[in-house]
C-alpha positions in Angstrom: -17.4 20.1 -28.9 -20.2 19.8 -31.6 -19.0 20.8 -34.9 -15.3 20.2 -33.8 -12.9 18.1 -35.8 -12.3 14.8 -33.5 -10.3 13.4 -35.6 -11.3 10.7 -38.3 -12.4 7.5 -37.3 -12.9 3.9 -38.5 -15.9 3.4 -40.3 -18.9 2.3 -37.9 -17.0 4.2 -35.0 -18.7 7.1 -33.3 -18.5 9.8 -31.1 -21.3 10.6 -28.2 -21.2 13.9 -26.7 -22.6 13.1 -23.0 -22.8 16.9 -21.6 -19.4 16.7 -19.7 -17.1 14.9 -21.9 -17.1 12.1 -24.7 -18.2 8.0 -25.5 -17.1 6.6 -28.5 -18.6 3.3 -29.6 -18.5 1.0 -32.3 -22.0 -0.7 -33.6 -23.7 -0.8 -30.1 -21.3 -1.4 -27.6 -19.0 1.5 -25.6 -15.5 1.4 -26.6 -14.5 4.2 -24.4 -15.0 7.3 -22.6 -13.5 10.5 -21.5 -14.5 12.8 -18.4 -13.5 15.1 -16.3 -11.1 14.1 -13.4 -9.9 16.5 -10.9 -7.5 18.8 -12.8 -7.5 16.8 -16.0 -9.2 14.0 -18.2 -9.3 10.4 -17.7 -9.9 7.8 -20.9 -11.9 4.8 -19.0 -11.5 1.9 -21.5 -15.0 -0.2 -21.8 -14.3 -2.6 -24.4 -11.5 -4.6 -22.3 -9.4 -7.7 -24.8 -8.7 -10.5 -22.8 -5.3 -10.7 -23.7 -4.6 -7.7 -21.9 -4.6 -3.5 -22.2 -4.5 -0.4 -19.7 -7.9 0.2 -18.8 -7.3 4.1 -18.2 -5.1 6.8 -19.3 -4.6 10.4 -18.4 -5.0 13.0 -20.2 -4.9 17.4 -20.3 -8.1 17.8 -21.7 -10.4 16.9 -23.7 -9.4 17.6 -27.3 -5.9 15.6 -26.4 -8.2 13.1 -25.4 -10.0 12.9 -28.7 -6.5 12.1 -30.3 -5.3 9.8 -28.3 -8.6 7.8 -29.0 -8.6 7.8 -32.4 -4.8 6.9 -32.7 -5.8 4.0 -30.7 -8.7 2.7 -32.2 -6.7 3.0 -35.6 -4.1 1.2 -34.2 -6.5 -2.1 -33.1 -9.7 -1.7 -35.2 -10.0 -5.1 -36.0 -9.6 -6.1 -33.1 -12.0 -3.7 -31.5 -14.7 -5.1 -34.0 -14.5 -8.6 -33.2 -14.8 -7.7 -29.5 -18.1 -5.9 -30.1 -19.8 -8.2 -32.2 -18.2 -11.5 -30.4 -19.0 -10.5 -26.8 -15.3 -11.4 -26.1 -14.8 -8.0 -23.8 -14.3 -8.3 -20.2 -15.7 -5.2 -18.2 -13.3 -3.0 -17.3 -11.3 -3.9 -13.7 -11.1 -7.8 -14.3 
């Protein structure tokens, strides 16, 4: 995917390419990823608000992936932000 148009995201948010799919993180701490899952994608959310979220979401493929992302960081940045830099996140699953 390097060179392709992700879509634009929130200043201090960035894409990592990891060889099989995508991280995106904001200052040092993983907001998401999407990989590969049997015949599609999966987006694992990392950076987990207390007050409750899905923690995964299906997706065709990669690109649709990509999208979905960055319509949802857009629509919680702030939030997102004070997760990172409060420690406030709860690893994904609890």
């Amino acid at each position: 995917m390097a060179g392709q148009d992700l879509g634009r995201l929130p200043e201090g948010f960035r894409w990592e390419e990891t060889g099989f799919g995508l991280r995106l993180w904001v200052a040092d701490c993983e907001v998401l990823e999407i990989a590969p899952r049997r015949s599609g994608w999966m987006i694992t959310i990392h950076l987990q608000d207390p007050r409750g979220a899905h923690s995964e979401v299906a997706v065709p493929n990669l690109y649709r992936g990509a999208s979905w992302a960055c319509r949802w960081v857009h629509s919680r940045t702030h939030r997102l932000r004070e997760l990172a830099t409060a420690g406030e996140a709860l690893p994904v699953g609890q």
